[in-house]
C-alpha positions in Angstrom: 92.2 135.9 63.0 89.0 137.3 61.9 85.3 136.2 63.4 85.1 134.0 60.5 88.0 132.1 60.7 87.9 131.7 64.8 84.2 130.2 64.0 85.4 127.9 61.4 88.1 126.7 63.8 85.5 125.7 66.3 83.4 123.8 64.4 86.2 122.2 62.7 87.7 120.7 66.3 84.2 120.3 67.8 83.1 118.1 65.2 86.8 116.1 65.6 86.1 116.0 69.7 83.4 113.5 69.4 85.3 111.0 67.5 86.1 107.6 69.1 89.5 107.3 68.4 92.2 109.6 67.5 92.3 108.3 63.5 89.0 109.0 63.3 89.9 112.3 65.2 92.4 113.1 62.8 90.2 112.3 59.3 88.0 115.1 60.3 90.3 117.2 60.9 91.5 116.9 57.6 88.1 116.7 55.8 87.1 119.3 58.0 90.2 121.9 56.7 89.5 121.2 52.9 86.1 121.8 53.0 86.0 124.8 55.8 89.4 126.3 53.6 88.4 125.1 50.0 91.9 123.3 49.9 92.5 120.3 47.6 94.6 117.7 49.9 94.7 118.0 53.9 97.2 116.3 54.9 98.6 115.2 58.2 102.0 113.7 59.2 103.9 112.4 62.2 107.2 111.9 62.7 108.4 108.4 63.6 111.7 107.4 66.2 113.9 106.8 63.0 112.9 110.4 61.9 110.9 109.5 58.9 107.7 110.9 58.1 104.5 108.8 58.6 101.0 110.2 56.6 98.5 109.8 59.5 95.6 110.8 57.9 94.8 112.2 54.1 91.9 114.3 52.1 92.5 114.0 48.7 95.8 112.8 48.2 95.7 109.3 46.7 97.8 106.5 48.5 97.3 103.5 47.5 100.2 102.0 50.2 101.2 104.1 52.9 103.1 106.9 52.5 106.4 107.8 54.1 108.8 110.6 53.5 112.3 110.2 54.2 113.4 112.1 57.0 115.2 115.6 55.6 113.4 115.1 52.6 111.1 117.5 51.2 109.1 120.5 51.9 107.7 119.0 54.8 111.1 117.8 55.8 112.4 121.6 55.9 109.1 122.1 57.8 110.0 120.2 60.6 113.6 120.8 60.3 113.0 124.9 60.8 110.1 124.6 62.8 108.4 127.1 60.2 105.6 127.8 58.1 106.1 127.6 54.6 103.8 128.7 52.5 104.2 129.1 48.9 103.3 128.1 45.2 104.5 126.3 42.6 106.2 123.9 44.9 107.6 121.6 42.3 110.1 123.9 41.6 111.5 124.6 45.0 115.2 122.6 45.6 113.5 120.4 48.3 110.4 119.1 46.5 110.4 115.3 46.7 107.7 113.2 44.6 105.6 111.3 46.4 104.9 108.2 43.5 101.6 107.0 43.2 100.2 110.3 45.0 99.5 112.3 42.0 101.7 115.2 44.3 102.2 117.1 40.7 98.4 118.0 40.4 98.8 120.5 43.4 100.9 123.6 42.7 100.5 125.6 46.0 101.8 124.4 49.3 101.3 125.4 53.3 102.9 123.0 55.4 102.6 123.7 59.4 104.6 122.4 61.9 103.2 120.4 65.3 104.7 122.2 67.5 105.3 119.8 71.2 108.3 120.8 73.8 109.7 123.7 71.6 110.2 120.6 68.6 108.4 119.4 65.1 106.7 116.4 65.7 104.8 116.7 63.1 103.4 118.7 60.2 100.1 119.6 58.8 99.5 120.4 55.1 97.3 122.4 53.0 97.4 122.1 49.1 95.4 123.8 46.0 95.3 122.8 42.2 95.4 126.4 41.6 98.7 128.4 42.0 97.2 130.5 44.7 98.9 131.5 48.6 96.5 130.4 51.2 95.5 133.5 53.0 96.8 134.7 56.3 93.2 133.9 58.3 93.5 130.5 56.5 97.1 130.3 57.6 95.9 130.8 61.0 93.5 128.0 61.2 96.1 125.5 60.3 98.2 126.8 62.9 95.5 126.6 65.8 94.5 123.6 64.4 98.4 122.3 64.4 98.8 123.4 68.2 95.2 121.1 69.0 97.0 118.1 67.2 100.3 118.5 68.5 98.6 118.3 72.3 96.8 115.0 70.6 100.1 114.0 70.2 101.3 113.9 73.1 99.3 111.0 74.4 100.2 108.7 71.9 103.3 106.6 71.7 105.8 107.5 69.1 105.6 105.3 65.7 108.0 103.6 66.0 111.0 102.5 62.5 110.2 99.2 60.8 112.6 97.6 62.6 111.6 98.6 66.1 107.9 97.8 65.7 107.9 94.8 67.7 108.5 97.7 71.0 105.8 99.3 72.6 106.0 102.4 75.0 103.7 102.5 77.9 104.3 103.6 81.6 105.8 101.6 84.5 103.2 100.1 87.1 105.7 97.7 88.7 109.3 97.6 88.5 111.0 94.3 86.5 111.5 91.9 83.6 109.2 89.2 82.6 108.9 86.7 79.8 106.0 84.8 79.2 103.2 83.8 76.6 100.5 86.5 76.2 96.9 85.5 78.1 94.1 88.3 76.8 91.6 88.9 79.8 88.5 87.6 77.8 85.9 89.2 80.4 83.1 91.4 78.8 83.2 95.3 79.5 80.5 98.1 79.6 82.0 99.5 77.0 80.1 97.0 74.8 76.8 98.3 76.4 75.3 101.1 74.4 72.0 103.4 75.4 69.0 100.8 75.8 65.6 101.9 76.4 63.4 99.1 79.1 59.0 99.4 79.8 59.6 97.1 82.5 60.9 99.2 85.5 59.5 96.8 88.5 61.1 93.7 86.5 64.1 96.2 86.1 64.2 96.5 90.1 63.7 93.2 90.7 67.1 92.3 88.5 69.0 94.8 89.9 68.3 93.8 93.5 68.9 90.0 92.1 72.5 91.0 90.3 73.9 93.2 93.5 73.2 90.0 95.5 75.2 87.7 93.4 77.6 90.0 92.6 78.7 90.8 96.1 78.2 86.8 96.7 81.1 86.6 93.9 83.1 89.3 95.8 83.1 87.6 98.8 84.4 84.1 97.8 86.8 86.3 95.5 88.1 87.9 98.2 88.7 84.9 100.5 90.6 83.8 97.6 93.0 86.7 97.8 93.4 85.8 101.5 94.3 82.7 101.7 96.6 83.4 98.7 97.9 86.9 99.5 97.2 87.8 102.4 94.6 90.2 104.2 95.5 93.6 103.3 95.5 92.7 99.6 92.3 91.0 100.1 90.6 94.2 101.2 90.9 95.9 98.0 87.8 94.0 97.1 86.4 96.0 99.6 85.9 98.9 97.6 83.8 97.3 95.3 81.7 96.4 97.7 81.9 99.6 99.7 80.4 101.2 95.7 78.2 98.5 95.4 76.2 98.7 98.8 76.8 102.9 98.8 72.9 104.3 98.5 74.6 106.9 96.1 75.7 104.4 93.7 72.3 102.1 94.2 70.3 105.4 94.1 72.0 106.4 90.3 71.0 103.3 89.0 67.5 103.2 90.3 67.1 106.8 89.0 68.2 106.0 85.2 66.0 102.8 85.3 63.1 105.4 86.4 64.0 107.4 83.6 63.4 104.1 81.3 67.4 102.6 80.8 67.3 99.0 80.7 69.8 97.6 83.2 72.9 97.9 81.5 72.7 101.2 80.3 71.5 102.4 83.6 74.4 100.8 85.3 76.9 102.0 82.9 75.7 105.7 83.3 75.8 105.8 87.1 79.7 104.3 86.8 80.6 107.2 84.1 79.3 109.5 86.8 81.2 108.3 89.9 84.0 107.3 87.8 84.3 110.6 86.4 84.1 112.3 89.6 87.6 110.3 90.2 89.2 111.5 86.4 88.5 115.5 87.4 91.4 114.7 90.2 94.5 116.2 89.5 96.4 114.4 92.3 97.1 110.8 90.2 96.9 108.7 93.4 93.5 109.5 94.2 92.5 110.0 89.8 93.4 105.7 89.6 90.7 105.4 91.4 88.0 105.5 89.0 89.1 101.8 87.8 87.7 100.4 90.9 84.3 102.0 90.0 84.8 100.7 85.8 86.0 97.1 87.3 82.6 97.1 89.5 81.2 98.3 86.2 82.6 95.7 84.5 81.8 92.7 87.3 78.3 93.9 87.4 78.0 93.4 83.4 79.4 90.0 83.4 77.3 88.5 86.3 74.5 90.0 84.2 75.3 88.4 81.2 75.4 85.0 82.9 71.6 86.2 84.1 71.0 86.3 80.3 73.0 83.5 78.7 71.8 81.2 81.6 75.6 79.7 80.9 78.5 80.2 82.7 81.0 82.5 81.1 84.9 81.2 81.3 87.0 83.5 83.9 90.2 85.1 82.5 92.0 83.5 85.2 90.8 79.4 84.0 92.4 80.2 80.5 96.0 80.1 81.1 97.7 76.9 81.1 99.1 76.3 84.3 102.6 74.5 83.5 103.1 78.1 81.2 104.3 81.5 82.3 102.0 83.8 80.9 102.0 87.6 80.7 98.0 88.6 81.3 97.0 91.5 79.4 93.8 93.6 78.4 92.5 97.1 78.6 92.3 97.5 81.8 93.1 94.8 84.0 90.5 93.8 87.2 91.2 93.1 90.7 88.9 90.3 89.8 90.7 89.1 87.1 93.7 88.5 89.4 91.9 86.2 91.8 91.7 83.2 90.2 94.5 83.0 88.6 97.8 80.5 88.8 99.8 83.5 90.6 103.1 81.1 90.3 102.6 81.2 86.4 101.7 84.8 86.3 105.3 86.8 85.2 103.1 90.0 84.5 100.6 92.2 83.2 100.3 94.4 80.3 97.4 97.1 80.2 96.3 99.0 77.0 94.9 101.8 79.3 95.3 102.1 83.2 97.4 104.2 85.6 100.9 103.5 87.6 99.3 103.9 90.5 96.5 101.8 90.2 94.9 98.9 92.4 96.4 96.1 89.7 99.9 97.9 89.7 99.7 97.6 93.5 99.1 94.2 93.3 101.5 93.7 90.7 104.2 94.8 93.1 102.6 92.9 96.0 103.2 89.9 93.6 107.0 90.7 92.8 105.5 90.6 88.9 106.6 93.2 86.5 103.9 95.3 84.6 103.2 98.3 82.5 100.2 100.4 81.8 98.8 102.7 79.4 100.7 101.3 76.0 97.9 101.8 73.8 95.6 99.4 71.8 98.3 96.5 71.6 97.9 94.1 68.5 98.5 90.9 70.5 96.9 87.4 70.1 96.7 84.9 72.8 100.1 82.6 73.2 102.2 85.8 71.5 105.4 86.0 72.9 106.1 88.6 74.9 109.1 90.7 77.1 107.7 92.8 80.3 110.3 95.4 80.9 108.9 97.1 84.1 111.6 98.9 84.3 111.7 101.1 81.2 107.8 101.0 80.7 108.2 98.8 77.6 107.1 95.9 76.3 108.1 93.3 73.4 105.8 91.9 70.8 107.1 89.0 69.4 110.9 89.7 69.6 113.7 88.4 67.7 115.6 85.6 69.4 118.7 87.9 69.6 116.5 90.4 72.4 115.1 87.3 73.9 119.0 85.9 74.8 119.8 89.7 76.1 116.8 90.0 78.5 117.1 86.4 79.7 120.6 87.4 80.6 119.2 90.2 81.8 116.9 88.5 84.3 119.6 85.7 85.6 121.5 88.8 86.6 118.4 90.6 88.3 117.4 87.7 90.2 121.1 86.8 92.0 120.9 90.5 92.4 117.8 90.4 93.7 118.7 87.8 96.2 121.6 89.6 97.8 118.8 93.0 98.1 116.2 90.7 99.7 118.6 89.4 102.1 119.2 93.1 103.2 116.2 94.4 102.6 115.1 93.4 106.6 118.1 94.7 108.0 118.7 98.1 109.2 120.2 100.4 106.6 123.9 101.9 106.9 126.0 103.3 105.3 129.5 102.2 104.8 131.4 105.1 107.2 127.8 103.9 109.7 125.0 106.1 109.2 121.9 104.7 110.1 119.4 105.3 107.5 115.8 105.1 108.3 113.7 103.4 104.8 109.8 103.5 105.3 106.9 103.3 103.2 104.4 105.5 101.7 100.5 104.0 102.3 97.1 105.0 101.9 95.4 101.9 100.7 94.9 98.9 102.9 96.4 96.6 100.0 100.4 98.8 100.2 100.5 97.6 103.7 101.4 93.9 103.5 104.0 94.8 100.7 105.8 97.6 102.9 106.5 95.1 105.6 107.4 92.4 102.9 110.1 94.9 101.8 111.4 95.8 104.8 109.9 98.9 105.6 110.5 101.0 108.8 107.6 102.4 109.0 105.1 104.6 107.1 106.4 108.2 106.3 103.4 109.1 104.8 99.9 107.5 105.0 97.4 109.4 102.8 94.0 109.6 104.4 91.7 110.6 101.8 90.9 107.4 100.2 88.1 106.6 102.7 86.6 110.0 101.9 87.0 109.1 98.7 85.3 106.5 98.2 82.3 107.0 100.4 79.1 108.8 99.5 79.2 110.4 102.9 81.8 111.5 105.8 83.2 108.3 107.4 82.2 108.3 110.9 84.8 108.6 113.5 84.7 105.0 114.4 84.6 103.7 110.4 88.0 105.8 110.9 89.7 104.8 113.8 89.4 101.1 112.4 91.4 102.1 109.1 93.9 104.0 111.1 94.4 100.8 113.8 94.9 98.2 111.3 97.3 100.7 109.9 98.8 101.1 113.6 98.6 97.6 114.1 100.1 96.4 111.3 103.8 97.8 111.8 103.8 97.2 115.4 105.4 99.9 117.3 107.3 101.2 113.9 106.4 104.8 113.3 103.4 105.6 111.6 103.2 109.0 110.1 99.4 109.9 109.0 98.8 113.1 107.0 95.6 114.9 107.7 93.2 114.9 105.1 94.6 116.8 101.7 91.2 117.3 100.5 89.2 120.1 98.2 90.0 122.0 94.5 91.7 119.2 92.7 90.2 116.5 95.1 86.3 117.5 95.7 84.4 115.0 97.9 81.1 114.6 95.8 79.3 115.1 98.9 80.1 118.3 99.6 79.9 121.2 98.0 83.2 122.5 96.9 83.4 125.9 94.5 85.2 125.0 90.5 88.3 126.9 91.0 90.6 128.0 87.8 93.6 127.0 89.4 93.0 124.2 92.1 96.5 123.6 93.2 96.5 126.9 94.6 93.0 127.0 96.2 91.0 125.7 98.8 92.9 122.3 99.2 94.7 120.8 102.4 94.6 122.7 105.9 92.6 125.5 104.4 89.7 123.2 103.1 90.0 121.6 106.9 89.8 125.2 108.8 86.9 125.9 106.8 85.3 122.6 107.3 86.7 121.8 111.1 84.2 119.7 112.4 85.5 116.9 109.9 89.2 117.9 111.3 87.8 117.5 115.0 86.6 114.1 114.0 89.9 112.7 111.9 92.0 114.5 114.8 89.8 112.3 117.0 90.4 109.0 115.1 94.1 109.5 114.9 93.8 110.0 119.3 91.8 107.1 119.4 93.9 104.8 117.3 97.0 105.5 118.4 96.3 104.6 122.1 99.0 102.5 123.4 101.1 103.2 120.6 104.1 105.5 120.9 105.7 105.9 117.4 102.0 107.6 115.7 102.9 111.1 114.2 100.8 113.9 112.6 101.7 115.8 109.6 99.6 118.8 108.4 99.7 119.1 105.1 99.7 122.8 102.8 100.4 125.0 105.8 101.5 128.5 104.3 101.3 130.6 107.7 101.6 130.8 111.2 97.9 131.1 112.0 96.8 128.1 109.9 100.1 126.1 112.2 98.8 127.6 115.7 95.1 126.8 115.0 95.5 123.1 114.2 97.9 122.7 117.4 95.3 124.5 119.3 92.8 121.7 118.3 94.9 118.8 118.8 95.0 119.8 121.8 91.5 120.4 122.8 90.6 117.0 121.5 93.4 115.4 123.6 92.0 117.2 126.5 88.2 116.1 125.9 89.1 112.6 125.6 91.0 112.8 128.5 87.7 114.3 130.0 85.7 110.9 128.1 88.3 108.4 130.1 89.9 107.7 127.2 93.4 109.5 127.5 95.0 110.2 124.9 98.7 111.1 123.8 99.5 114.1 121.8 102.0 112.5 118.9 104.6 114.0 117.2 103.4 117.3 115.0 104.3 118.1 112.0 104.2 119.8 108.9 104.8 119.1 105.2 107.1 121.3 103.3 105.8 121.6 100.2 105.2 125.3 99.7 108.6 127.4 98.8 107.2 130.0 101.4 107.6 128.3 103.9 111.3 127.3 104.1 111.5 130.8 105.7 109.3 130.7 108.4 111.1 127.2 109.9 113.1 128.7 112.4 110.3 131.0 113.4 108.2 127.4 114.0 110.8 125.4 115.9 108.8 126.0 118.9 105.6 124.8 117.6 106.4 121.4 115.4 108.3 118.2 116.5 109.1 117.5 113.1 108.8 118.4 108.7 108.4 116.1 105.8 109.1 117.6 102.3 107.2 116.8 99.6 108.9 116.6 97.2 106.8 116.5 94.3 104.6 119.4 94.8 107.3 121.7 96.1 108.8 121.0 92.8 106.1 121.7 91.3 105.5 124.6 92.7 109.3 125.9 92.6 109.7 125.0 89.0 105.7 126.0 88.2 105.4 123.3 86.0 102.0 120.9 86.2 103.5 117.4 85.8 100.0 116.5 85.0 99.4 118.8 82.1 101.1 116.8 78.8 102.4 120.2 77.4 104.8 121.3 80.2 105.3 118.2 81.7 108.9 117.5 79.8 109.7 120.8 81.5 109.1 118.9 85.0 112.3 117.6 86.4 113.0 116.8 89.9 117.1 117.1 89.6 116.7 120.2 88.3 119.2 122.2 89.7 116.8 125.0 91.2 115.0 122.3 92.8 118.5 120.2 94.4 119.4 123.5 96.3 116.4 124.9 97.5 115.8 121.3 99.3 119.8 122.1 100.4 118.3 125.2 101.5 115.6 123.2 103.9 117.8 120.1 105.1 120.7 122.8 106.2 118.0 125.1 108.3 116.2 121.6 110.1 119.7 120.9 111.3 120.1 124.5 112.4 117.0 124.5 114.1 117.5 120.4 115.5 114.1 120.0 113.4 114.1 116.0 112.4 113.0 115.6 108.7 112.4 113.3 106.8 111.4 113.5 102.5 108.8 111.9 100.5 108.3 111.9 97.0 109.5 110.5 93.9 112.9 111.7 94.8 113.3 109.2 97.9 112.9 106.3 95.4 115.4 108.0 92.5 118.8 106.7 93.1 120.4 109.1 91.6 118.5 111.8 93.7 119.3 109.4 97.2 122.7 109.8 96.1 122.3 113.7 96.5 120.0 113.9 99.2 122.2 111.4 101.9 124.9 113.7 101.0 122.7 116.8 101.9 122.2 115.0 104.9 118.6 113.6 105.1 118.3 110.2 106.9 114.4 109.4 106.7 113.0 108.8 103.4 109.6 107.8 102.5 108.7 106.1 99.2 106.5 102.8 97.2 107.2 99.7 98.6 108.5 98.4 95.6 111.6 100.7 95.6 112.6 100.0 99.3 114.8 97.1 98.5 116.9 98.8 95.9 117.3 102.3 98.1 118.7 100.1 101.4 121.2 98.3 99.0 122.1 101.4 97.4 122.4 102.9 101.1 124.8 100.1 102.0 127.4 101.0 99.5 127.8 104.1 99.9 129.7 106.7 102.5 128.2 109.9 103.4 131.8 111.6 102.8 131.6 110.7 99.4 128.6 111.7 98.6 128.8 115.1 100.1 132.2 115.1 97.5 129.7 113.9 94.5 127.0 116.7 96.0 129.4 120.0 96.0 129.6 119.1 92.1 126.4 118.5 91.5 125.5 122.1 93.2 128.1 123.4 91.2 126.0 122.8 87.6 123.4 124.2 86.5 121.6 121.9 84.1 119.7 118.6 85.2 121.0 116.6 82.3 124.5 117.1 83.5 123.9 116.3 87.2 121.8 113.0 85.9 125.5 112.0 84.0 127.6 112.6 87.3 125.3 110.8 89.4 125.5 107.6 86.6 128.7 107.4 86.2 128.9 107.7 90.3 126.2 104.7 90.3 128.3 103.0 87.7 131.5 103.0 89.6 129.6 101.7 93.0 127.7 99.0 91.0 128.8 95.7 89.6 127.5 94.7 86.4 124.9 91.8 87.9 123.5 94.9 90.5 123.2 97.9 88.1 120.1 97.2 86.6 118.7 97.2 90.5 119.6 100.4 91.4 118.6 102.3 87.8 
């Protein structure tokens, strides 16, 4: 590609990048190619789920309906069946042309279709076409293609168009687990995303509201969050506290003060210092820690509607009034509040449907505190209030209006679930065995105050992993060692003598603490992150090995896990600290136990070095996730190679053979975390292997100890020597099902999916 063409391709897609909204992205794209190529029609398609081709976006081709092409049919039909380039003229005479009517098609006699490239498959094509019978040029030809492989990324994030008669389904991702049929209730609360750049001459009136609107809004927070007490309990109560932790942070007060300075009125200057903060959350690759950033948007948003009152001098009607209480409703909007969830008729609510929003964030945790399906991210649904709609947590999907044949299916559906249900919930506070009477030990991940009320609702033995870093997180500054002995004591507290396993903090690349200044790295996940950004920074691991002591007096079941270790030194040096803080709080009067020490396996290089460490750790966790990331060298984050990410891939099933087999060698307990402890098919696998501690949501634990208490170890280790014995992922999926098939009646299958 010459100089040229490289610079027309840039200002093509930076001119796209600043669009709103990926239509808009996609006209100027289009409008950008026939002016930048002197082309006649630009032309860009996508295919649907029935395999038809949908025109997304047109210059100069005239449609006065939309266009389809059948799928097959055409040139761009053999584009996206070979996966080529064609490029040729006098189209209407190849075998394949197909006449678009009404598009005046036969004006154009040369033709460059390119194909959108996603997963090694078409998805899509992009067209070029001339009056004059004349080639487009190789440069030319290499814009479209550049330009394809942009679009085709595009693509990615979007749901699939779906046939005509599928259109009432829309794709999103699951936040909590179930089925749900209710009445649709749109969250009517103004956002900042109405507020646009505002210019004020008034700053000591501008101070004077600002100091006026954090006073009522925190007054708001407060009665909002005795609401969630009394209704739900403590820990869910305290997520509420992180708005008011931003909202009384000098960081957060500071950026606002400092825009009004600069001469934003109010809302602007709010809405600028949330972007910051919340974007500080978004460059997180771990996705716990990147939900986050709603809790700064949903302050955002609070913070705008108390101010609005301020102006209208009215009061403004709360999402949660609206529904009628004798009515199941489904609640839905872009991105559903915290806020927006305390008023409401909780016994009404059946679940929640976000246009954007994350699996993991603070709504989806309440969702599953609430036993309420929902699902996230499906895009900009077209729903009115009082729309009928089906919640299918499950699959990530939801139903706009459906026909009353699906309605009958998923209300048989949910009949089933819930005598399921029953029987799991029954169980679900008993100990876990299997049916030959192996104890298996079912505990929770945690790392927010508002998973540990739902853990013990579900039966959890304990925490297998608490994630520290929240508190870091969401501070402008280091929390002191006391701030963090009271998070890890209610923590302690809370499970009563169960074991609580806390992993130090897994902090730096991906995760930066704004506070502290943390090098950009070009690959994060294997930088300065975990125990090496904590033996570079050990005063902060002094003080959160301190907390840990200090809260875990009395307590005999508190455990330690270092997370990232690669090498002996890093192991030694952290043991070596542990116990010189043990030691100088003995020397305080406050003695101290040294817990149980551990390490997370998560790093393929280490599965070597475990017999070497026997004599140094008391016990592993594998993480599952990142090692499978790591062996498999896939992002799951990155939508271009995330298809390739699978966690039964066969590579992954025996290298985690590989690390169960040397821990019982070496008499090393493990235990393994991850998304494979709440897969039942992986469960399946992984009993059979021999692990006995898993470690997963809350939300899953039900399902994993009924699934545990039909099943005999001999069995499985039958159904595991097959599995080891394929080697593709898809296959071992279809002997696990049919495995899970056989041990499942037809009222319990859907729970153990």
């Amino acid at each position: 590609m010459t100089i040229n063409a490289i610079s027309r391709l840039i200002r093509i897609i930076n001119e796209a990048a600043s669009a709103p909204d990926f239509a808009t992205q996609a006209q100027r794209i289009v409008d950008g190619i026939s002016q930048s190529l002197a082309v006649d029609v630009c032309s860009l398609y996508r295919q649907d789920q029935a395999g038809d081709l949908v025109l997304v976006a047109s210059h100069g081709l005239s449609s006065a309906h939309p266009i389809k092409i059948p799928g097959g049919k055409g040139l761009v039909g053999r584009v996206i069946s070979t996966g080529e380039v064609i490029n040729i003229i006098n189209p209407e005479q190849e075998p394949e042309y197909f006449y678009v009517p009404d598009s005046d098609e036969f004006l154009f006699h040369s033709f460059c279709g390119v194909p959108l490239i996603q997963h090694a498959r078409a998805i899509g094509v992009l067209v070029a076409q001339r009056k004059q019978a004349r080639l487009i040029s190789a440069d030319d030809e290499a814009v479209l293609i550049s330009l394809a492989s942009h679009l085709a990324l595009v693509f990615s994030n979007l749901p699939v168009p779906r046939g005509a008669a599928q259109q009432f389904v829309f794709k999103g991702v699951s936040g909590a687990r179930g089925l749900a049929i209710g009445r649709a209730t749109l969250r009517q609360s103004e956002t900042l995303v109405a507020v646009h750049p505002q210019t004020s001459h008034d700053l000591e009136a501008d101070k004077v509201a600002w100091a006026a609107l954090r006073a009522d809004t925190l007054s708001e927070l407060a009665k909002e969050r005795e609401v969630l007490r009394q209704n739900l309990g403590e820990s869910m109560a305290a997520v509420l506290d992180a708005y008011q932790q931003f909202l009384l942070d000098p960081s957060f007060v500071s950026q606002v003060e400092t825009h009004l300075a600069e001469g934003s009125a109010l809302p602007w200057a709010i809405k600028q210092a949330v972007t910051h903060f919340s974007d500080l959350f978004l460059a997180i690759e771990d996705p716990y820690l990147q939900a986050r950033h709603e809790d700064i948007v949903h302050l955002g948003d609070k913070l705008y509607q108390v101010w609005r009152r301020h102006q209208d001098q009215h009061e403004q009607k709360p999402a949660g009034e609206q529904p009628d209480v004798q009515t199941p409703f489904v609640l839905c909007g872009d991105s559903i509040a915290v806020s927006d969830i305390a008023n409401l008729p909780t016994k009404q609510l059946m679940g929640i449907v976000c246009w954007g929003g994350a699996a993991l964030s603070h709504v989806a945790v309440f969702a599953n505190a609430l036993g309420i399906p929902a699902v996230m991210g499906v895009g900009d649904l077209a729903v009115e209030d009082g729309d009928m709609l089906i919640v299918d947590g499950d699959q990530g999907e939801v139903y706009l209006k459906p026909p009353r044949s699906v309605l009958r299916e998923y209300r048989t559906l949910i009949d089933e679930r819930q005598a399921a249900d029953r029987l799991a919930d029954d169980l679900c506070h008993l100990p876990a065995h299997t049916t030959n009477g192996q104890m298996i030990t079912v505990m929770a991940n945690s790392g927010l105050q508002a998973d540990i009320q739902p853990g013990l609702n579900n039966g959890a033995d304990g925490i297998g992993l608490y994630r520290t870093e929240l508190p870091f997180m969401v501070n402008s500054h280091l929390p002191s060692e006391d701030e963090q002995v009271r998070i890890y004591r209610q923590v302690i507290e809370a499970y009563d003598g169960k074991p609580v396993c806390f992993r130090l903090l897994d902090i730096g690349g991906d995760k930066p603490l704004s506070y502290l200044p943390v090098m950009n790295e070009p690959n994060p996940a294997l930088g300065l992150r975990g125990i090496r950004f904590l033996l570079d920074n050990e005063q902060i691991l002094k003080t959160q090995l301190r907390a840990i002591l200090r809260a875990a007096q009395g307590a005999a079941n508190v455990q330690l896990l270092v997370p990232m270790v690669t090498n002996t030194a890093e192991l030694l040096i952290v043991s070596r600290l542990l116990d010189e803080e043990v030691e100088r709080l003995a020397g305080e009067g406050e003695p101290a136990r040294r817990p149980d020490f551990g390490v997370m396996v998560e790093v393929p290089g280490v599965v070597a070095l475990l017999p070497l460490w026997r004599q140094h750790i008391d016990f592993i966790s594998i993480g599952s996730n990142d090692l499978s990331q790591y062996l498999l060298a896939v992002d799951r984050n990155n939508p271009r190679v995330a298809r390739t990410y699978d966690a039964l891939h066969p590579g992954v099933l025996h290298e985690i053979h590989r690390i169960v087999t040397t821990a019982a060698q070496c008499r090393l307990p493990l235990s393994l975390c991850g998304e494979l402890a709440s897969n039942p098919l992986a469960v399946l696998l992984l009993l059979g292997m021999g692990v006995r501690r898993f470690s997963m949501s809350a939300a899953r634990i039900p399902s994993i100890k009924w699934l545990v208490q039909r099943v005999a170890t001999d069995e499985l280790e039958q159904l595991l020597n097959q599995a080891l014995a394929l080697d593709d992922a898809g296959a071992i999926r279809q002997l696990g099902e049919q495995f899970l098939t056989r041990i499942s009646g037809d009222s319990a299958t859907g729970r153990v999916r």
